[in-house]
C-alpha positions, 0 to 999 in steps of 0.5 A: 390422590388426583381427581378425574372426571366423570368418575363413579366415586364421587369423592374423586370427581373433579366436577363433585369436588368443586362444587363440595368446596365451592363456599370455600373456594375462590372461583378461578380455581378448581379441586385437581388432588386431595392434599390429606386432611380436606386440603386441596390441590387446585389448578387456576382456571382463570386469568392472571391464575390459568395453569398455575397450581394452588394449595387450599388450607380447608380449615381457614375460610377467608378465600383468597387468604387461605390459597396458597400459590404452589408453582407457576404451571402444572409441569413445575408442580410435577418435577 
């Protein structure tokens, strides 16, 4: 399920999720999807990781390590 902004269900709030996953979560990327089970969909925000698509395995907790680079833009991560 993709988030979106300003929505009434918090739990599908772009804004709400990242700051729920923000102790998990490397700061150059931001919550776009739940992946099932806590795991996230993000998008990079920042730098070298603007526009590329990650996967946050909510379970491990060791930042960078627990991203997982999924496609190099959000059009790949689509097709």
């Amino acid at each position: 399920m993709f988030y979106g902004f300003g929505v009434d269900d918090k739990d599908f709030d772009v804004k709400s999720m990242t700051v729920a996953y923000e102790e998990q979560m490397p700061d150059w990327i931001i919550p776009i999807a739940d992946a099932d089970g806590g795991d996230q969909i993000c998008l990079g925000v920042k730098e070298e990781a603007t526009g590329k698509v990650y996967f946050l395995d909510h379970e491990m907790t060791d930042g960078v390590k627990d991203t997982f680079l999924v496609a190099n833009s959000f059009s790949d991560f689509m097709v």
